[in-house]
C-alpha positions as CSV (number, residue, x, y, z in Angstrom):
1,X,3.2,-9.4,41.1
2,X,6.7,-7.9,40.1
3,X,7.8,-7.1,36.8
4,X,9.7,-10.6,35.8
5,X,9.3,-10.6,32.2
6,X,13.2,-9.5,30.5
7,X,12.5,-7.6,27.4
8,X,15.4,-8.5,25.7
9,X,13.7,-12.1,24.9
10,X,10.9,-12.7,22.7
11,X,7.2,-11.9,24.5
12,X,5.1,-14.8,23.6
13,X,1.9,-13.2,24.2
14,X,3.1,-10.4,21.1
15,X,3.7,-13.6,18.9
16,X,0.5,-15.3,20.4
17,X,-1.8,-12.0,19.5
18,X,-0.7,-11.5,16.0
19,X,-0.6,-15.1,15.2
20,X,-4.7,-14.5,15.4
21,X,-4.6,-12.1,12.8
22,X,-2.6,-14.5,10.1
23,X,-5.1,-17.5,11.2
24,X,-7.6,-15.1,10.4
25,X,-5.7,-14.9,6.9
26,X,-5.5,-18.1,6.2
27,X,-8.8,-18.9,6.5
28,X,-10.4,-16.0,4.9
29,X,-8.7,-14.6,2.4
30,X,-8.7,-17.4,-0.5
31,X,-9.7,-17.7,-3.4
32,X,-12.0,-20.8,-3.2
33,X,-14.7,-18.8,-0.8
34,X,-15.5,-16.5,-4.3
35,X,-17.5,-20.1,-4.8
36,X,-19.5,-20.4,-2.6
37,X,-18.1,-19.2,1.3
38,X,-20.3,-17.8,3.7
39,X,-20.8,-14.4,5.1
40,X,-18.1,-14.5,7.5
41,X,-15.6,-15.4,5.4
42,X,-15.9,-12.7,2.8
43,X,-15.1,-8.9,3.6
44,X,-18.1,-6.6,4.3
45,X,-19.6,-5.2,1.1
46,X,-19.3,-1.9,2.7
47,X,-20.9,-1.0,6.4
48,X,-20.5,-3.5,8.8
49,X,-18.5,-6.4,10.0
50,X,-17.3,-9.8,9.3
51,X,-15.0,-12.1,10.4
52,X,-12.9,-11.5,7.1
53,X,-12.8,-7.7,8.2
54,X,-10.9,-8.4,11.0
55,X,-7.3,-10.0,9.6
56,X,-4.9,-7.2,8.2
57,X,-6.3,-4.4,10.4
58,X,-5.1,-6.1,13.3
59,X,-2.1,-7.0,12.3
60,X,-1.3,-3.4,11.1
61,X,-2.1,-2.4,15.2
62,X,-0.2,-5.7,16.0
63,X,2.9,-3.6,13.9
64,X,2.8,-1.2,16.5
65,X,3.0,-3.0,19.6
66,X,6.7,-4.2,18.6
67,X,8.0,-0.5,17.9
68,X,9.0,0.1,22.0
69,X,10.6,-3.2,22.5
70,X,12.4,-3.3,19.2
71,X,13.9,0.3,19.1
72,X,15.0,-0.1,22.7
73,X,16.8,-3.7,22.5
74,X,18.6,-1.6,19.3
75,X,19.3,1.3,21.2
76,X,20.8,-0.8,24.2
77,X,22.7,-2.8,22.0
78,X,24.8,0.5,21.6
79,X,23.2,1.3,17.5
80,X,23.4,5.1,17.2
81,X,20.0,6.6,16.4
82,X,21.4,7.5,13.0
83,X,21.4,3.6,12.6
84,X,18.4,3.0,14.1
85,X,16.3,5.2,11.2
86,X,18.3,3.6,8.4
87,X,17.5,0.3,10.0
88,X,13.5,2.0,10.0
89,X,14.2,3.6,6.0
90,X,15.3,0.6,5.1
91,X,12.3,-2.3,6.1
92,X,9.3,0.6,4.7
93,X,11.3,0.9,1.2
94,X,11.8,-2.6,1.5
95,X,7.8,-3.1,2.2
96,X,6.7,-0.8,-0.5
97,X,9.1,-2.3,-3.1
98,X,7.7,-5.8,-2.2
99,X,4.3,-4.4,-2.4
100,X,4.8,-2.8,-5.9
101,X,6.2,-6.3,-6.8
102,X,2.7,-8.1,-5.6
103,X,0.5,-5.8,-7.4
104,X,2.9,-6.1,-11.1
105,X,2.8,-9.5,-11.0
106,X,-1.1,-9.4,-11.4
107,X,-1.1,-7.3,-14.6
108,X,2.4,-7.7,-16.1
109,X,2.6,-4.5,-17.1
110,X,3.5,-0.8,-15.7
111,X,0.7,0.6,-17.5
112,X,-1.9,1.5,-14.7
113,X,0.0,-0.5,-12.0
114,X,-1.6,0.0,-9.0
115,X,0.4,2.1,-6.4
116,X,-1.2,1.4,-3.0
117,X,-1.6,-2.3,-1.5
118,X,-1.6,-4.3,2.1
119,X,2.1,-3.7,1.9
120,X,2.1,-0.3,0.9
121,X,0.5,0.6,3.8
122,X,2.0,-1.2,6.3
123,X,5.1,0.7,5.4
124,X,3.8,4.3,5.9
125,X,2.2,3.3,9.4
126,X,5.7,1.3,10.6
127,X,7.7,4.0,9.5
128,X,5.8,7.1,10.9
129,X,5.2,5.3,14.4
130,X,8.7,4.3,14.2
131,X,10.5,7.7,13.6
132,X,8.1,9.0,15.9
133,X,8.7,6.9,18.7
134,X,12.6,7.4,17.9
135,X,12.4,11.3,18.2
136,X,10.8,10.4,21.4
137,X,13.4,8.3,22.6
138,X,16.1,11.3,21.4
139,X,14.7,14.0,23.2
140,X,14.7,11.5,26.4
141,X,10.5,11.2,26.9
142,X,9.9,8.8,29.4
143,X,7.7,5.3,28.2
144,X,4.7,6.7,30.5
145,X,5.2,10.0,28.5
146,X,5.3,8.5,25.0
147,X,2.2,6.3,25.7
148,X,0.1,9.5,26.3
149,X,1.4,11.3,23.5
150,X,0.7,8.4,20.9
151,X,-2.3,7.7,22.6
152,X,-3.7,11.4,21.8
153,X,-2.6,11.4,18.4
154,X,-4.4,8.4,17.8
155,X,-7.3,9.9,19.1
156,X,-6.9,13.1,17.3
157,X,-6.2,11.4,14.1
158,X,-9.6,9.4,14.5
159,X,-12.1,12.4,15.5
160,X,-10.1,14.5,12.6
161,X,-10.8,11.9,10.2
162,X,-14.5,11.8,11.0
163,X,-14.8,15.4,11.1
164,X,-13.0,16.5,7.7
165,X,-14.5,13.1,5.7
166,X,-18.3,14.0,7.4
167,X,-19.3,16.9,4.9
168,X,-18.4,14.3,1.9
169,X,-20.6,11.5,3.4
170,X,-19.7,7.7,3.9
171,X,-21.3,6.1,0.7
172,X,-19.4,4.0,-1.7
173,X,-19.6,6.9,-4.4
174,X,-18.3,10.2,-3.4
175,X,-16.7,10.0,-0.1
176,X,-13.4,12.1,0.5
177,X,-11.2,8.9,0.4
178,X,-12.4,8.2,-2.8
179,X,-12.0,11.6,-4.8
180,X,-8.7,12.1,-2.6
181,X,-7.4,8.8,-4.5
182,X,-9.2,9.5,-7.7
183,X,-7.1,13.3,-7.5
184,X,-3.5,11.7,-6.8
185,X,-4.0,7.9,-8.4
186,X,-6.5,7.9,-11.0
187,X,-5.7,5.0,-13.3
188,X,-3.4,3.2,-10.6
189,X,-6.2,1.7,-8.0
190,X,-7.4,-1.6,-7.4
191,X,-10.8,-0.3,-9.3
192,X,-10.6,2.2,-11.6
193,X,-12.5,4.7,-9.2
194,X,-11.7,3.3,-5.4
195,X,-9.0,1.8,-3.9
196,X,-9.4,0.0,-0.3
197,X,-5.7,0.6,0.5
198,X,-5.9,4.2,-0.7
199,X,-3.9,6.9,0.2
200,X,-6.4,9.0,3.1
201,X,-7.3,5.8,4.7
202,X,-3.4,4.9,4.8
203,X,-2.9,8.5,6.7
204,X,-6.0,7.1,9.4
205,X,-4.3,3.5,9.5
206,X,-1.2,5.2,11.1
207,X,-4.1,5.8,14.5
208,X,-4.1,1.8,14.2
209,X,-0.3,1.7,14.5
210,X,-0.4,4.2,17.4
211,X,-3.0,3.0,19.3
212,X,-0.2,-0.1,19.0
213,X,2.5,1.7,19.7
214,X,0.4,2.9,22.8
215,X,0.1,-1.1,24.2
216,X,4.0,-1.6,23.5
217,X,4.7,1.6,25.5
218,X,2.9,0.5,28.5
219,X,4.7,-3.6,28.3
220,X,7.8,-2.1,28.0
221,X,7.2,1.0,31.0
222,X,9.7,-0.7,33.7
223,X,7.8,1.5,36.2
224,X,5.0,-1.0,36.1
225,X,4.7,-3.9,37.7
226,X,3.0,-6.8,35.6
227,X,-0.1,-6.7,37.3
228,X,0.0,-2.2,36.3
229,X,0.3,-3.7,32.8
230,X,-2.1,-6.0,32.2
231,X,-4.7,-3.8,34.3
232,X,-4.0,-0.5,32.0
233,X,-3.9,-2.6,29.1
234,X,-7.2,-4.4,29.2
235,X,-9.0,-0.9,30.8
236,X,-8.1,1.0,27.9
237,X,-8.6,-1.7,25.2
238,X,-12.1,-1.9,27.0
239,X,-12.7,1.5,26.8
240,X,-11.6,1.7,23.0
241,X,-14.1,-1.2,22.0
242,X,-17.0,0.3,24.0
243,X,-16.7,3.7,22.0
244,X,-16.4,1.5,19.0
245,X,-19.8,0.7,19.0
246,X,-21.2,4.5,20.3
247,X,-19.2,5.8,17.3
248,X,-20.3,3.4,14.9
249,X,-23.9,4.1,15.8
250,X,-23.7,7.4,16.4
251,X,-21.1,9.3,14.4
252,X,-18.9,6.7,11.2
253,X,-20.2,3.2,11.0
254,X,-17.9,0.3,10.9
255,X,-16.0,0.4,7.7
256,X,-12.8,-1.3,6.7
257,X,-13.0,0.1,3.5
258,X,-12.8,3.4,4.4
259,X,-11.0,2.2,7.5
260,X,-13.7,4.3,9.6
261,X,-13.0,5.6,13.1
262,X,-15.4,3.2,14.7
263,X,-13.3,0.3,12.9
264,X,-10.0,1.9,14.1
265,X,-11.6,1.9,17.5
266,X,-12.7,-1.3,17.5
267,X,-9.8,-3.4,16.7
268,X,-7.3,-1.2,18.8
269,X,-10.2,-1.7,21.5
270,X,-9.8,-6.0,20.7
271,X,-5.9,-5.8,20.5
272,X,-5.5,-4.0,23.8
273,X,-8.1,-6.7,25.7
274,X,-6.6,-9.8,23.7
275,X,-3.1,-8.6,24.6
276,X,-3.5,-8.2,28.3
277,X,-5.4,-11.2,28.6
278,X,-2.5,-13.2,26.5
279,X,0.2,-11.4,28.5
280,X,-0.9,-13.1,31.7
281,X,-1.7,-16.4,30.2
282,X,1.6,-17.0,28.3
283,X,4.1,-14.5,29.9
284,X,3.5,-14.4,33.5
285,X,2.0,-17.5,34.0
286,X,4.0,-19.5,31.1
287,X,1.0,-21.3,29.8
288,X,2.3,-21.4,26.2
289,X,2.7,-24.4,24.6
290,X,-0.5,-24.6,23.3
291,X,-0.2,-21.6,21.0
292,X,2.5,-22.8,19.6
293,X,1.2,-23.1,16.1
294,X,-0.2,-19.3,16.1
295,X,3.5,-18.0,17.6
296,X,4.7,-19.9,14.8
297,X,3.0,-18.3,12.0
298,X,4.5,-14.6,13.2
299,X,8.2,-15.6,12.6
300,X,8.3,-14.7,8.6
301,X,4.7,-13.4,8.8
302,X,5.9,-11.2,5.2
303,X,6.6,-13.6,3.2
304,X,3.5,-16.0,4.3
305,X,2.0,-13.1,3.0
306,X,3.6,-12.7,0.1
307,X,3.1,-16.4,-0.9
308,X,-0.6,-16.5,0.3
309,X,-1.3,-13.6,-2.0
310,X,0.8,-15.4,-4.8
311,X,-1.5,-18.7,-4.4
312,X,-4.7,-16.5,-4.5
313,X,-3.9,-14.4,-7.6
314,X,-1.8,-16.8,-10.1
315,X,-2.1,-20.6,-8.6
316,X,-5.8,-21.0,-7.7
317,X,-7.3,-18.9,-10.6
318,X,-5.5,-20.8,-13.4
319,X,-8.2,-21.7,-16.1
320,X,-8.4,-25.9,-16.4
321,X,-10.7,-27.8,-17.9
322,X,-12.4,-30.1,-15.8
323,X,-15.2,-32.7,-16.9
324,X,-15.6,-30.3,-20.5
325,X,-15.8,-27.2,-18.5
326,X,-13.2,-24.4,-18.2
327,X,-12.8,-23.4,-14.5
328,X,-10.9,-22.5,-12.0
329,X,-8.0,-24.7,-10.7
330,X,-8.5,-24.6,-7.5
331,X,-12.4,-25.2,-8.2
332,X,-11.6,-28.8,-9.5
333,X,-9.1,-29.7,-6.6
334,X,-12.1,-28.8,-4.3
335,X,-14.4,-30.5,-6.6
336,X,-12.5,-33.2,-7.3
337,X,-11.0,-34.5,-4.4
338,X,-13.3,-33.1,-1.6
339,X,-17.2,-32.3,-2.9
340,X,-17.1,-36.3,-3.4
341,X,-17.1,-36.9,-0.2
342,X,-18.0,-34.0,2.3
343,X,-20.7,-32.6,0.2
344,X,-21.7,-28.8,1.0
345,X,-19.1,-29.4,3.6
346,X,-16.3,-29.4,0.8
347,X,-15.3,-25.3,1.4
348,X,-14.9,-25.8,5.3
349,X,-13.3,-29.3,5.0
350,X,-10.6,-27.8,2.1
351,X,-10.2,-24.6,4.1
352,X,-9.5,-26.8,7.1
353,X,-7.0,-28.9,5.5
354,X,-5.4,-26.0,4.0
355,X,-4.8,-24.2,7.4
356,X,-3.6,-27.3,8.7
357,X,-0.9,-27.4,6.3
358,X,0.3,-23.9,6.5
359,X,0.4,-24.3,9.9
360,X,2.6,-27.8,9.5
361,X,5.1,-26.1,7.2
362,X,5.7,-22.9,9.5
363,X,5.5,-25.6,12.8
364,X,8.4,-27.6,10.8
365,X,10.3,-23.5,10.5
366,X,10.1,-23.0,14.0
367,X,11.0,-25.9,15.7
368,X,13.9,-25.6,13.1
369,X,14.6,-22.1,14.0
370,X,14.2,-20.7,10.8
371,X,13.1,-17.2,10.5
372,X,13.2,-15.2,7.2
373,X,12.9,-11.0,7.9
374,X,13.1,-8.0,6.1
């Protein structure tokens, strides 16, 4: 099996694996399941894992995987790497500015505006893996070399985390995330004494966007031949999700809260395996056409966001009055036009139809070739 795939072009299985990710999105994160959704679809109250848990994490180690491909097509292109970290400066401002933007709009006011968010930290992690993957690239590293080197800071960064936050414990009150945010935010988190998207656990989600970075290395490594790949790939994704679960038992349960080391583990562990799997479905042996629809979610995957998060926090929760009570908008469209009919179903039916649609209107951007990027 030789290496046929030309990195210049667009890897499906890339779009294909973080298409999961925004499916996950679109299902989970809504408004409508603070009524009455199940288990899955809400994110763990603390320990443990859901279904819900596993959306944005995986996208920020999906963030990763494009870093090798994307610096290189710049750099062969003939961009100076002086143009290359504006180009890097200029998409994490962008992110941040974007994510401020999201969190004002939910409080209109500056006063106690809350400084991290999803955005926020999908910033830091893009641009530190980026610049460091650049300076890599500078000082001439070989791919084979650079996967090593972000694969043991990963590491590192993971068994320092666990090591520094142990003494502190991992309950909801008092852990080292939480007084670390409480020290440098303190009036600007998404509760006024924890923050989810806080500033430690943005530090640890940079492993996620390593362990990324790591998978990206090896697709792009021109040393391997596509068979090399995929085997490396899904052996260390394997390996990752097995000491997942001995960490989570063992040493930092599963957290996405606190964004433990066992949860860092575990979806770098379910990238790496979905990714080599994907890789020789869609690229190598061109079976593609049905993931279509998840590829197609990827291609402005920001501002999907950006309006998803705009339906949840201003559209959906806008106060109506329906049959002489005062609830929730989208409460009385899935009363209203859906509990009628599908009964207890009315949650999974809506959800459905609203997945459907999303995926319709981002179907009708692709085939039109329409792609909006920061």
């Amino acid at each position: 099996m030789k290496n046929g795939i030309q990195f210049d072009k667009r890897i499906k299985s890339i779009d294909v694996v973080r298409g999961i990710p925004i499916f996950i999105l679109l299902i989970c994160e809504n408004t409508w399941h603070w009524m009455r959704g199940g288990k899955q679809l809400s994110h763990s109250a603390w320990n443990g894992l859901t279904l819900a848990d596993f959306g944005f994490p995986l996208f920020v180690t999906c963030l990763g995987v494009t870093i090798p491909i994307s610096i290189n097509n710049r750099l062969k292109k003939g961009d100076s790497t002086l143009r290359v970290f504006l180009n890097i400066l200029r998409r994490s401002v962008i992110l941040i500015i974007l994510g401020l933007i999201l969190n004002y709009w939910k409080t209109k006011t500056l006063v106690g505006l809350r400084y991290p968010g999803v955005l926020q930290r999908m910033a830091i992690v893009y641009f530190v893996t980026s610049l460091l993957y650049l300076l890599f690239k500078k000082i001439k590293i070989s791919e084979s070399r650079i996967s090593w080197i972000f694969l043991a800071m990963a590491i590192a960064i993971t068994i320092g985390y666990y090591l520094i936050a142990k003494p502190y414990g991992f309950d909801i009150e008092g852990n080292l995330a939480q007084k670390v945010d409480l020290f440098l935010f303190k009036g600007h988190l998404h509760t006024p004494t924890f923050d989810p998207d806080g500033f430690l656990t943005d530090i640890v989600s940079i492993a996620s966007g390593m362990f990324g970075c790591t998978f990206g290395c090896i697709m792009y490594d021109k040393e391997f031949s596509d068979k090399k790949k995929i085997l490396h790939m899904f052996v260390l994704g394997g390996l990752l999700f097995i000491s997942s679960f001995i960490v989570d038992k063992y040493f930092f349960p599963f957290n996405k809260r606190l964004w433990s080391s066992s949860f860092v583990l575990i979806m770098a562990g379910i990238f790496g395996i979905s990714l080599s799997v994907f890789y020789y479905i869609c690229d190598i042996k061109n079976i593609n056409k049905i993931f279509t629809p998840l590829r197609a979610l990827t291609l402005s995957p920001i501002l999907l966001y950006m309006v998803i998060s705009f339906l949840n926090d201003y559209v959906w929760i806008k106060n109506v009055n329906y049959n002489g009570k005062n609830i929730w908008l989208c409460q009385e469209i899935v009363s209203k036009y859906f509990t009628s009919w599908s009964g207890e179903l009315d949650i999974i039916v809506f959800t459905s139809a609203y997945v459907l649609a999303w995926v319709l209107v981002t179907m009708i951007l692709y085939k039109k070739k329409i792609i909006i990027k920061i």
